[in-house]
N, C-alpha and C positions, 0 to 999 in steps of 0.2 A: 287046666285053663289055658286057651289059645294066648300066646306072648305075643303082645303088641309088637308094627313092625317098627322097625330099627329106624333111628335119626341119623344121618351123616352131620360131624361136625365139623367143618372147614375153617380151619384157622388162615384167617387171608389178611389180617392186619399189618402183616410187617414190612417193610420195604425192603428189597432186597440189595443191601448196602454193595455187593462185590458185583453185583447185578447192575442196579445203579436204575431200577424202575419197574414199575407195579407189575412184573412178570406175571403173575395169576392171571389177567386180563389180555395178554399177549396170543394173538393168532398162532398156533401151529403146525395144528393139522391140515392134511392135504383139502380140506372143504373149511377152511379158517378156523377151524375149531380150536379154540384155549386148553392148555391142561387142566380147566375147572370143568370145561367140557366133558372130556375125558372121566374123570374122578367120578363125576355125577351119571352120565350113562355105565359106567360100572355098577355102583351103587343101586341106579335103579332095577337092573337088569338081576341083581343080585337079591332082590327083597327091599333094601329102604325104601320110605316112600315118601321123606321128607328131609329137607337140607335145610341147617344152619351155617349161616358163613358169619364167622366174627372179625370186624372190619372194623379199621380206625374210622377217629368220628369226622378227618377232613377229607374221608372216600367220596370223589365226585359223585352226586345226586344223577349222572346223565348215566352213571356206569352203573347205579342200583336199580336203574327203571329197566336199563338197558336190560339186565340179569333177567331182571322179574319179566319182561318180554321173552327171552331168551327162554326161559324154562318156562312159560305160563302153559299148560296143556299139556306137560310133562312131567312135574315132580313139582309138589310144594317146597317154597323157596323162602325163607322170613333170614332175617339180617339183625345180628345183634353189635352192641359199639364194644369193644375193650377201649376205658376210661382207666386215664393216668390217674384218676381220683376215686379211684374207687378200691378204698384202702380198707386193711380191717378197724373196727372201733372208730370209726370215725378220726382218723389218721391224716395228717397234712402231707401231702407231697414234699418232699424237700425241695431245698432250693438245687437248680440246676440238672434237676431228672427232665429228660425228655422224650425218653423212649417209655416202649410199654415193659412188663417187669416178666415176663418170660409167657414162654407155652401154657405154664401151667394157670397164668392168673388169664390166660388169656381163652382156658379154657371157663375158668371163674366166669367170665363176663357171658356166659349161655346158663347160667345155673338156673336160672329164671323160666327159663325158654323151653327147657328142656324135660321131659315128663318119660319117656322111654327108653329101652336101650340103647345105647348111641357107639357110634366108632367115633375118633379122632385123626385129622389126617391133617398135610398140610396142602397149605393151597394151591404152592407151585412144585409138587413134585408128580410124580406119575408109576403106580402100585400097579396096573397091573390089575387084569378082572379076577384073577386067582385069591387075593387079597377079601376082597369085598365076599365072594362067595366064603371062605372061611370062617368071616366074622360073624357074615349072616349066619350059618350055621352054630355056630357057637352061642348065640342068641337064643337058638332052637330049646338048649339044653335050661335046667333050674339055675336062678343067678344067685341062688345060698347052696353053700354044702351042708349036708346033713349035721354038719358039724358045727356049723351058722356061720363060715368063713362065705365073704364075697366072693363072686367067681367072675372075676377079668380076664383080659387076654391080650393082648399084643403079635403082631406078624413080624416075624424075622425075616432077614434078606440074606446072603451069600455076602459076606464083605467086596468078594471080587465083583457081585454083581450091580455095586452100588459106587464107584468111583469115576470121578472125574478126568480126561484125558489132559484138563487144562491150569490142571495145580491141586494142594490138597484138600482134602475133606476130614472136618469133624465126625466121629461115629462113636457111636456109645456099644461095644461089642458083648454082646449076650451072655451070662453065666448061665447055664441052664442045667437040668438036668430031671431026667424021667418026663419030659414034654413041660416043665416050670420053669419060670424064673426063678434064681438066683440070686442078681445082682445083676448091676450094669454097670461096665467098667469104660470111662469117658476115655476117647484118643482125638487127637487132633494131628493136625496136615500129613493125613493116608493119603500116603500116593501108591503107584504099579514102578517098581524099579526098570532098569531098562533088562533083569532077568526075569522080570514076570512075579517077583514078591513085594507082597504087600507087608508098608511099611509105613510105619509112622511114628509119634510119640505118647507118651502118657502125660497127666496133667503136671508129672513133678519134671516133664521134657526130655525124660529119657527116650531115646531111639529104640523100639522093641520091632521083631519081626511079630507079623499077623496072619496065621493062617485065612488062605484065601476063601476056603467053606465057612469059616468062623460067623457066627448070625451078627447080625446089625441090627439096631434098630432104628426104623428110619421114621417115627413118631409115627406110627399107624395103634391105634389102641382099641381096644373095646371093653368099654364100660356101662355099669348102671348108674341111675341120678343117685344111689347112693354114694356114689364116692366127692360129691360134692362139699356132705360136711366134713368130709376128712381132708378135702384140700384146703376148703376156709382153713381150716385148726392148723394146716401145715405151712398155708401162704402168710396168717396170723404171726407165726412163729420165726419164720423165715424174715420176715418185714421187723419184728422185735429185734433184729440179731443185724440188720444187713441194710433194715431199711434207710440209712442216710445215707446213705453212698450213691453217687450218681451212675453207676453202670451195674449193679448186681440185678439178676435173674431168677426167676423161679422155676423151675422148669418138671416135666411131668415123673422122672422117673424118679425123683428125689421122692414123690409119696409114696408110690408103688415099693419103691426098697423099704420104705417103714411100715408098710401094711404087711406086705410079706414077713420080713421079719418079727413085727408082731403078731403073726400068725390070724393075723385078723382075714388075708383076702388072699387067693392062690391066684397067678398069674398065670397064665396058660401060653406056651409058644407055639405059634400056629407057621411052620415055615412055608414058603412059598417058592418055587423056583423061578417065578417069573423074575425079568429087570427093573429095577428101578432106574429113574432117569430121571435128570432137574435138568436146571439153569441155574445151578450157583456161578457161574461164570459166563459174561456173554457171549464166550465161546463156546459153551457147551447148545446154545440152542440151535446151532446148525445141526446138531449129531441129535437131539431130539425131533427136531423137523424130518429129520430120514428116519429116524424108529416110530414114529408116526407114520408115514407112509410105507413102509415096509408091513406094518401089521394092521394096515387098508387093504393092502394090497394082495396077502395071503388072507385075507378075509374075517381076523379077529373081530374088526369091526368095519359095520359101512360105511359110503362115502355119498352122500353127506353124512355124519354120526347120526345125526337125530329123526334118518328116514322114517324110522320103522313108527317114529313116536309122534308124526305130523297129524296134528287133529285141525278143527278149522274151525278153531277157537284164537 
């Protein structure tokens, strides 16, 4: 039986606090084009043929019309809210929560929406067309093993090809092994020394060296709608343990390590040699604005992006 084509799902809710503003919506390719741009002609080009973007619920209404113009006669576009209230069992907010409660519930807030295989990205980082062609591919394959394990996947990066010039970076560095996950082992402010290693801490602030191949993961995922009741059960669970506290997180590889481990679902590492590249610093978008034009300009992609896709609609 022919597999439905795949959902891109763009987590574009968060403000980027180091950032200090709705990056996702910021021009900056050589034809003004946004890194949502970007993501989304990858995607399509690759097989998806519909995008969900989960957006807080005070996203100006001129930037959602704007979108839906932006991509009308190119790829279906629909927009779902991540709501602070939207807890398990009917759950009160605490007092003094003001943010949204991580990736993973933020992935929760499409469970609705959502009916095919989907990837997960975020909304202001930039994968890379190598990315999207692997996951579509992997879509291709059976989503149960013979064995009736889920079949997931996630895209590894090069830790060296994922850091910033302009301070550290958080990365969750890949255990893998025979093409599976593992585990994912959290580090925080990876920096490039001024000898060329990479270097950072672990959650208990120990200073470790990190091999420069070592994979990342830079929240790129591919999943089926089944993994939705095993996040309810784990966002549930999480929220029982965590939920008063006004800063705690939920975040996506916390259920993937308990699926694995419960031998319920295999994670697949699909590496990629392409770069990754954000704006976690406002310094880093000048050096995204040249690697945009730079793979204009050797012809990865055209200029304007969306030539090829102009209807007159």
């Amino acid at each position: 039986m022919r597999q439905p084509s795949p959902t891109l799902l763009i987590l574009a809710a968060g403000l980027g606090s180091r950032y200090g503003s709705l990056k996702q919506f910021e021009s900056m390719g050589p034809g003004g084009e946004t890194l949502l741009d970007y993501s989304i002609f990858d995607a399509s080009r690759a097989g998806f043929d519909r995008v969900v973007l989960v957006v807080q619920p005070e996203l100006d209404r001129q930037i959602e019309s704007d979108l839906r113009r932006r991509f009308h006669g190119k790829i279906n576009i629909d927009f779902v809210i991540q709501n602070l209230h939207d807890l398990p069992n009917g759950s009160r907010l605490p007092a003094g929560r003001t943010r949204p409660w991580g990736t993973l519930h933020a992935v929760l807030a499409a469970r609705h929406a959502i009916h095919a295989p989907f990837a997960v990205i975020n909304g202001d980082d930039f994968y890379g067309p190598q990315a999207y062609k692997h996951v579509a591919e992997f879509f291709c394959q059976p989503a149960v093993t013979e064995t009736g394990r889920h079949r997931y996947c996630m895209v590894g990066y090069r830790l060296d090809h994922t850091l910033s010039a302009h301070g550290g970076v958080n990365r969750g560095i890949c255990i893998h092994e025979g093409g599976f996950l593992k585990g994912v082992e959290e580090h925080v402010r990876i920096v490039r020394d001024d000898n060329g290693r990479c270097r950072g801490f672990t959650l208990d602030d120990v200073l470790v060296d990190l091999p420069g191949q070592a994979l990342a993961s830079m929240n790129f995922w591919g999943f089926t709608p089944a993994i939705f009741d095993h996040m309810q059960t784990h966002f549930a669970e999480f929220f029982a343990r965590r939920g008063h506290t006004s800063d705690a997180e939920c975040y996506i590889p916390g259920v993937v390590d308990r699926l694995v481990r419960d031998q319920q679902a295999d994670c697949h590492v699909l590496q990629t040699q392409d770069h990754w590249f954000g704006v976690t610093y406002a310094s880093d978008r000048s050096q995204s604005v040249a690697a945009l034009a730079t793979l204009s300009q050797t012809g990865i992609y055209p200029t304007p992006l969306w030539a090829a896709f102009q209807t007159d609609t």
